[in-house]
C-alpha positions in Angstrom: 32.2 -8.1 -5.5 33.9 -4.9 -6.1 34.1 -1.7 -4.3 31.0 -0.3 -6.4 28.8 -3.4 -5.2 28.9 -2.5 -1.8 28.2 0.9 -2.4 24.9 0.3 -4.2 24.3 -1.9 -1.6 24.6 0.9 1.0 22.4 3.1 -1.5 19.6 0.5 -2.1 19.0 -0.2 2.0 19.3 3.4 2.5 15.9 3.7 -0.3 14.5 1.2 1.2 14.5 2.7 4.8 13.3 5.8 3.7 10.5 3.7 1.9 9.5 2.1 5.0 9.9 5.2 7.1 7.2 7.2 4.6 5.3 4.4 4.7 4.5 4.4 8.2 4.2 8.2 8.0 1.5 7.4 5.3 -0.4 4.8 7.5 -0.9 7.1 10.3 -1.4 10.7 7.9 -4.3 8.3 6.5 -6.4 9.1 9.7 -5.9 12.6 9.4 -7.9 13.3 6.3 -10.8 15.5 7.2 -13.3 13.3 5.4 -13.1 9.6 5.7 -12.5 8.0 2.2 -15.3 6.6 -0.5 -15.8 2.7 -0.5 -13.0 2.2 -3.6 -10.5 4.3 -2.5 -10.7 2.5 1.3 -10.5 -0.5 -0.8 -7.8 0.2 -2.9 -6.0 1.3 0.5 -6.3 -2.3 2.1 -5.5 -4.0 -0.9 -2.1 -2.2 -0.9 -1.7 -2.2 2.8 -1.9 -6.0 2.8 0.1 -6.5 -0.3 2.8 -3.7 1.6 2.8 -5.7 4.6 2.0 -9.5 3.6 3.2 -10.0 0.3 0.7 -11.7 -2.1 -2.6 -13.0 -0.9 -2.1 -16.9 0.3 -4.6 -17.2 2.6 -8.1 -19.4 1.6 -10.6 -17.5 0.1 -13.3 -16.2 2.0 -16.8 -18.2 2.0 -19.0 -16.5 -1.1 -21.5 -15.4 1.9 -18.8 -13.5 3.6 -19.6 -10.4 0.9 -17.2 -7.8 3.1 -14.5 -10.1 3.5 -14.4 -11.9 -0.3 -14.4 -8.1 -1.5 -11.1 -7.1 0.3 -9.9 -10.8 -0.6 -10.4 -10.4 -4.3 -8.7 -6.6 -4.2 -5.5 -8.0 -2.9 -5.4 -10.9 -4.8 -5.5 -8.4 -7.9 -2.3 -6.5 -6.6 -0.5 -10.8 -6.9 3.2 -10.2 -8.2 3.8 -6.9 -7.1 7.0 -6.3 -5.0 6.0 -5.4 -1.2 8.2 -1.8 -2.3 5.6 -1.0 -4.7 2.6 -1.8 -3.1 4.5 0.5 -0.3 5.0 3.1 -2.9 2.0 3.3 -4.2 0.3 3.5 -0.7 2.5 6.4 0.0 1.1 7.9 -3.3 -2.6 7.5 -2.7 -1.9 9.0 0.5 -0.5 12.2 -1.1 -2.8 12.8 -3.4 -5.8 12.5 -1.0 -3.9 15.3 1.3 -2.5 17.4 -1.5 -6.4 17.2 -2.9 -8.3 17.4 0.0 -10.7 15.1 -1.3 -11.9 11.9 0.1 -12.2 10.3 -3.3 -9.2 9.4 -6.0 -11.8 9.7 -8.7 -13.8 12.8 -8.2 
């Protein structure tokens, strides 16, 4: 390892604190939003939340009649290989965009 490895090293946990930091910022500016999110965009939320937090979805799947619960299953499942700093990012970039937009939707 030469002197160059440590300092990307020291770079790479320095992103990665800031990461987690806005992250947390983004979980509690998410309750702040003047109208509470549509259905898909409260899904797509969870889905990254969970990925953010648990990695990729390794728990049983939910019983068919449990519709709530096999919906929010099947969401994360989808987000399966992605790196717990992406799903991070990307919840930090939903977030944004519903402040910067004002909207309670991604899609409208």
């Amino acid at each position: 390892m030469n002197g160059w490895d440590h300092v990307s090293l020291k770079v790479k946990k320095m992103i990665e604190m800031d990461l987690k930091k806005r992250f947390e910022k983004a979980i509690k500016r998410v309750w702040r939003l003047k109208e509470k999110p549509d259905e898909m965009t409260l899904l797509k939320l969870y889905a990254l939340y969970k990925q953010a937090t648990e990695g990729d979805a390794k728990s049983p799947r939910p019983k068919s009649r449990e519709m709530v619960g096999m919906v929010k299953w099947r969401a994360w499942r989808k987000l399966r290989g992605i790196a717990i700093e992406e799903a991070m990012e990307r919840y930090c970039t939903v977030v944004d965009t519903l402040m910067k937009l004002g909207r309670k939707s991604l899609s409208s």
